[in-house]
N, CA and C atoms as a LAMMPS dump frame, in Angstrom:
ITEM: TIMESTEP
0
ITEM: NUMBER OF ATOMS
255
ITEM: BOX BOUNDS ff ff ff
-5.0000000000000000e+02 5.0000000000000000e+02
-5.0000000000000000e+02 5.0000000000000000e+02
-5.0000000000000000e+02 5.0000000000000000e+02
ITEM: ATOMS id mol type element x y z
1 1 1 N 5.815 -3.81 7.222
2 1 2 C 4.96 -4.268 6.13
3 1 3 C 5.395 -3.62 4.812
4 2 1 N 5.851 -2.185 4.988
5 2 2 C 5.888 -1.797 3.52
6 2 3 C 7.355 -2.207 2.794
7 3 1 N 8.427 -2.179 3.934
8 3 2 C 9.684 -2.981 3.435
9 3 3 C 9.111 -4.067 2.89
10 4 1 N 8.684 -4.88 3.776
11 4 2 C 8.174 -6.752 2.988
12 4 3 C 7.646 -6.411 1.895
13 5 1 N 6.689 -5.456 1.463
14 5 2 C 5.469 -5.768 0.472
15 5 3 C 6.34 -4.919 -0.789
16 6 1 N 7.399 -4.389 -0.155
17 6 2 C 8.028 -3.46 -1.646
18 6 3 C 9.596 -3.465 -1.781
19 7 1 N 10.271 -3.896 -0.459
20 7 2 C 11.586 -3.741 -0.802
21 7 3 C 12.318 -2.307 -0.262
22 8 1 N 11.257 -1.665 0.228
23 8 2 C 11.609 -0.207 0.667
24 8 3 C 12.365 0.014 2.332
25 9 1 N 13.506 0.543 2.539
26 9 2 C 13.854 0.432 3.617
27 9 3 C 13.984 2.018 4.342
28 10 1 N 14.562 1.856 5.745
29 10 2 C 14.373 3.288 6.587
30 10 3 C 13.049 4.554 5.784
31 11 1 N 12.131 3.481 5.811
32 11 2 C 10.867 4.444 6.053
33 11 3 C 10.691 4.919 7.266
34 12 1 N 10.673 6.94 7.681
35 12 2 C 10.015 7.517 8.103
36 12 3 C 8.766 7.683 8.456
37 13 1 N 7.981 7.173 9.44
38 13 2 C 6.354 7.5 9.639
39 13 3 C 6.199 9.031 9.713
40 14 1 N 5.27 9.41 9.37
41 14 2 C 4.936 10.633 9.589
42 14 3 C 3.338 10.898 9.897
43 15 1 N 2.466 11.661 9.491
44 15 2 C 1.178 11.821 9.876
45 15 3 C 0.198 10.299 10.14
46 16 1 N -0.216 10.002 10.881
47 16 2 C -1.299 8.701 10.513
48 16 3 C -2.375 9.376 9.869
49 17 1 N -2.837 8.485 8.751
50 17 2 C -3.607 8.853 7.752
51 17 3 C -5.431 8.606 8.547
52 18 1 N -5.468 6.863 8.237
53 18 2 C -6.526 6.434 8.104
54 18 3 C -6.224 4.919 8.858
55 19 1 N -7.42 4.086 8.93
56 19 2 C -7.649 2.866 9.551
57 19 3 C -8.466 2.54 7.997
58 20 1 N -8.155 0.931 7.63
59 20 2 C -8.924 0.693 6.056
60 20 3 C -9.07 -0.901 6.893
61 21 1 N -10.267 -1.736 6.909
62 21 2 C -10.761 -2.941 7.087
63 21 3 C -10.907 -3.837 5.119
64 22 1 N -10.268 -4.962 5.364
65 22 2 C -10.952 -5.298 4.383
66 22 3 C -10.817 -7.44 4.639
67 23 1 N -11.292 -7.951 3.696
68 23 2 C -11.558 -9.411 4.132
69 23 3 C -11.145 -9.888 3.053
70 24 1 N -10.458 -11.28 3.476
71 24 2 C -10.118 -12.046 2.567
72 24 3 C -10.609 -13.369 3.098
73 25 1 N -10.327 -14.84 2.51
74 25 2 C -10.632 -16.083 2.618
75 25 3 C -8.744 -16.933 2.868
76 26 1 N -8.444 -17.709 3.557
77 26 2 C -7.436 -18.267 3.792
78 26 3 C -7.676 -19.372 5.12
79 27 1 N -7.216 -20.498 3.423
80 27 2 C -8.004 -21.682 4.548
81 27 3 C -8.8 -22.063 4.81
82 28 1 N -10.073 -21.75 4.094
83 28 2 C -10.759 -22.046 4.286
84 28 3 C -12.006 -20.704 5.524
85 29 1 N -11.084 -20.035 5.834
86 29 2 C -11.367 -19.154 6.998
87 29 3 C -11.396 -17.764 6.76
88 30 1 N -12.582 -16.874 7.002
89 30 2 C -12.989 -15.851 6.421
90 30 3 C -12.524 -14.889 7.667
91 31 1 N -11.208 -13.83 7.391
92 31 2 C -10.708 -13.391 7.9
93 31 3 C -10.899 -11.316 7.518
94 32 1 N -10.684 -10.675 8.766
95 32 2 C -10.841 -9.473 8.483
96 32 3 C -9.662 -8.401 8.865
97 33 1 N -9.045 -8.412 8.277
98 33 2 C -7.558 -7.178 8.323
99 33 3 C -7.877 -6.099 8.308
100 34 1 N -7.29 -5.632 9.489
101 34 2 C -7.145 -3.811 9.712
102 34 3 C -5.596 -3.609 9.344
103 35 1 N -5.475 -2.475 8.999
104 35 2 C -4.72 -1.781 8.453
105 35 3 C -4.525 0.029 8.672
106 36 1 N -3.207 -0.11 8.808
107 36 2 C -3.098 1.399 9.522
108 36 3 C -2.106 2.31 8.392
109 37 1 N -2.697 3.655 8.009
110 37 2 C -2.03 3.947 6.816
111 37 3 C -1.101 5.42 7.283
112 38 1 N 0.18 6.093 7.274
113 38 2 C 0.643 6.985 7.623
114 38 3 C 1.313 7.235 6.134
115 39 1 N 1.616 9.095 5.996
116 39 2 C 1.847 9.55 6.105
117 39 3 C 3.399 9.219 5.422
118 40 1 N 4.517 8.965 4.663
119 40 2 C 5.883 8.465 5.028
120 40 3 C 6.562 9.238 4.532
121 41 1 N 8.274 9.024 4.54
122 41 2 C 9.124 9.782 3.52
123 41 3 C 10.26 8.311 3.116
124 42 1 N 10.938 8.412 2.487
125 42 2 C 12.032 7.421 2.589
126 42 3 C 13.187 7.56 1.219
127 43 1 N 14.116 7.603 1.282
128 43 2 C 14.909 7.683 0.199
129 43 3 C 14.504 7.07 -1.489
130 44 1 N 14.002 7.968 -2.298
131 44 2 C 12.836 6.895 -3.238
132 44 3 C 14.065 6.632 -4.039
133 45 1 N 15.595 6.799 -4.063
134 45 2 C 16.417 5.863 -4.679
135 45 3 C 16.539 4.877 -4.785
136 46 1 N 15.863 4.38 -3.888
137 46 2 C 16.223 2.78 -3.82
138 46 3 C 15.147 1.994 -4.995
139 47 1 N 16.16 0.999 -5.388
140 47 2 C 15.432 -0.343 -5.7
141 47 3 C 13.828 -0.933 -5.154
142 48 1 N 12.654 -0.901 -6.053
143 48 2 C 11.954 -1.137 -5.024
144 48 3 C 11.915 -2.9 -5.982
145 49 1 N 11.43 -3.55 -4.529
146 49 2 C 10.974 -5.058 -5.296
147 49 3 C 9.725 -5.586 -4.765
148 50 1 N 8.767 -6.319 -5.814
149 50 2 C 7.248 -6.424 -5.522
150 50 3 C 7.642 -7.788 -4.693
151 51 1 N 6.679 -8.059 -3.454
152 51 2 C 6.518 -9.126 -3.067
153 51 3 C 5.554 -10.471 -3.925
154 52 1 N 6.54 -10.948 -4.588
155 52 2 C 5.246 -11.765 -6.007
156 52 3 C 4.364 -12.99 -4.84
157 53 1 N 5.407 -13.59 -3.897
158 53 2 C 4.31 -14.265 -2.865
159 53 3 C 3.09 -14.098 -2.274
160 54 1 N 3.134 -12.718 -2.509
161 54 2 C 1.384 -12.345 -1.634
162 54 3 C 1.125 -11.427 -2.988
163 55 1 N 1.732 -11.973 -4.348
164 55 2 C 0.773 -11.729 -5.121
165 55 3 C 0.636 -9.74 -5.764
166 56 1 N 1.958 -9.721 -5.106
167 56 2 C 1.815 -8.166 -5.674
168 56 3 C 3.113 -8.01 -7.065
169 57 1 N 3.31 -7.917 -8.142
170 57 2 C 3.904 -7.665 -9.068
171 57 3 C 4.622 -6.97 -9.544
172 58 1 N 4.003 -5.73 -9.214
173 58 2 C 4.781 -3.955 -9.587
174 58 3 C 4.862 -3.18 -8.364
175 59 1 N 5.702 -2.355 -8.333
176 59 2 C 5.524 -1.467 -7.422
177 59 3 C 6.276 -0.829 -8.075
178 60 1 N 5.914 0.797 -7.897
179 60 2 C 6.961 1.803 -8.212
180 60 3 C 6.253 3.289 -7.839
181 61 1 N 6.843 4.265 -8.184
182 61 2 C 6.887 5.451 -7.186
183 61 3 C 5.941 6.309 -8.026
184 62 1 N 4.374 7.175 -7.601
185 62 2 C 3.837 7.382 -8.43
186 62 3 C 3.415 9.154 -8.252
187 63 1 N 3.755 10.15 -9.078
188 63 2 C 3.339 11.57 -8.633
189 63 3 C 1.514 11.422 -8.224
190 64 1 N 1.005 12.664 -7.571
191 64 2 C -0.455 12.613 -7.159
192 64 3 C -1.132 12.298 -8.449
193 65 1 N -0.491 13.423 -9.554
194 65 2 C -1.126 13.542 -10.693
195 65 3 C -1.278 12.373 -11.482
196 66 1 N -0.689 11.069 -11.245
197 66 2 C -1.104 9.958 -11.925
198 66 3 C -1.922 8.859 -11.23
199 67 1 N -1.829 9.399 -10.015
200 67 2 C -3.257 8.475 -9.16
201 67 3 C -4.654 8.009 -10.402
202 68 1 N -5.116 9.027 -10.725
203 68 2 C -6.547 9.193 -11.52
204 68 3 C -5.987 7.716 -12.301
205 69 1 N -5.127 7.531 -13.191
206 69 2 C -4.723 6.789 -14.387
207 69 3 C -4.756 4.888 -13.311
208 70 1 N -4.562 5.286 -12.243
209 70 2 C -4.516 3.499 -11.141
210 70 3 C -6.028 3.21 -10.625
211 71 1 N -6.829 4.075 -10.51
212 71 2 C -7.986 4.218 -9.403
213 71 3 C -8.854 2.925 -10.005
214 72 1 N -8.83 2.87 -11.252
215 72 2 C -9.864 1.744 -11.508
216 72 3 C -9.617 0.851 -11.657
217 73 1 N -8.146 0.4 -11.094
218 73 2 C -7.75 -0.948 -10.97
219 73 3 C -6.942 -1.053 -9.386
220 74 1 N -8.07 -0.707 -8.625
221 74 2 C -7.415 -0.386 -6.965
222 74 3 C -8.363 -0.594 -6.548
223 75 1 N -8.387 -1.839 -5.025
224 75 2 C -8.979 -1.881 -4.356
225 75 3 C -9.82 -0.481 -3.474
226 76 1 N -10.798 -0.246 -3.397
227 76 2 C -12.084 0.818 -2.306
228 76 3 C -11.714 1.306 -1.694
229 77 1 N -10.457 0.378 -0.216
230 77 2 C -10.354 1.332 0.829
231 77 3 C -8.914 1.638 0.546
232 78 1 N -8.075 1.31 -0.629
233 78 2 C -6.792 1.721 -1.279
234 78 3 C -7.048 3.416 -1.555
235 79 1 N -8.327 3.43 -2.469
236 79 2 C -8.703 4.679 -2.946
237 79 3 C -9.039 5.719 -2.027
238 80 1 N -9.858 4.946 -1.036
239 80 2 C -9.846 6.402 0.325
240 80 3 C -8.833 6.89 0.922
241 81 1 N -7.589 6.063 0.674
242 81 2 C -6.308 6.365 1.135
243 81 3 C -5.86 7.196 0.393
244 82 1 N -5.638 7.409 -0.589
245 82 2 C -4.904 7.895 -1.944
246 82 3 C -5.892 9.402 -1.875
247 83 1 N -6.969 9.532 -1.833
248 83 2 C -7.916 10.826 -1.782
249 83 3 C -7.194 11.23 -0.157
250 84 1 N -6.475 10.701 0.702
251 84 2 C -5.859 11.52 1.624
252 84 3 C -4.976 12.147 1.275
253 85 1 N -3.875 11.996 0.441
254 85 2 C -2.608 12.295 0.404
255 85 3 C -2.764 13.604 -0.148
């Protein structure tokens, strides 16, 4: 998922973080995604590229200390993730 959604390759798993539920509509059909969050490392040289098909635009590599400056434009259970790290 995080290669697809960013372009990022030979990601390392490391700690599992958290489990985050959230719902969307597709199709007409009200659907509920789990999601499993770890922990990673991965060469941050690389090129990253946003998946614009599912709607994601930017991606890029962010210190802790600039979390605060994203939080109010981030999905709820994004943010309980990010208060893990």
């Amino acid at each position: 998922e995080v290669e697809e959604e960013t372009g990022l390759r030979g990601v390392e798993l490391k700690q599992f973080l958290v489990t985050t539920y959230h719902t969307y509509t597709e199709n007409g059909k009200h659907i509920l995604k789990e999601s499993h969050w770890y922990d990673m490392v991965s060469d941050s040289k690389q090129t990253l590229v946003p998946q614009v098909a599912e709607d994601i635009h930017e991606v890029k590599w962010l210190k802790k200390e600039e979390f605060a400056g994203i939080l109010n434009n981030t999905h709820p259970s994004i943010t309980d993730v990010l208060h893990l790290i």
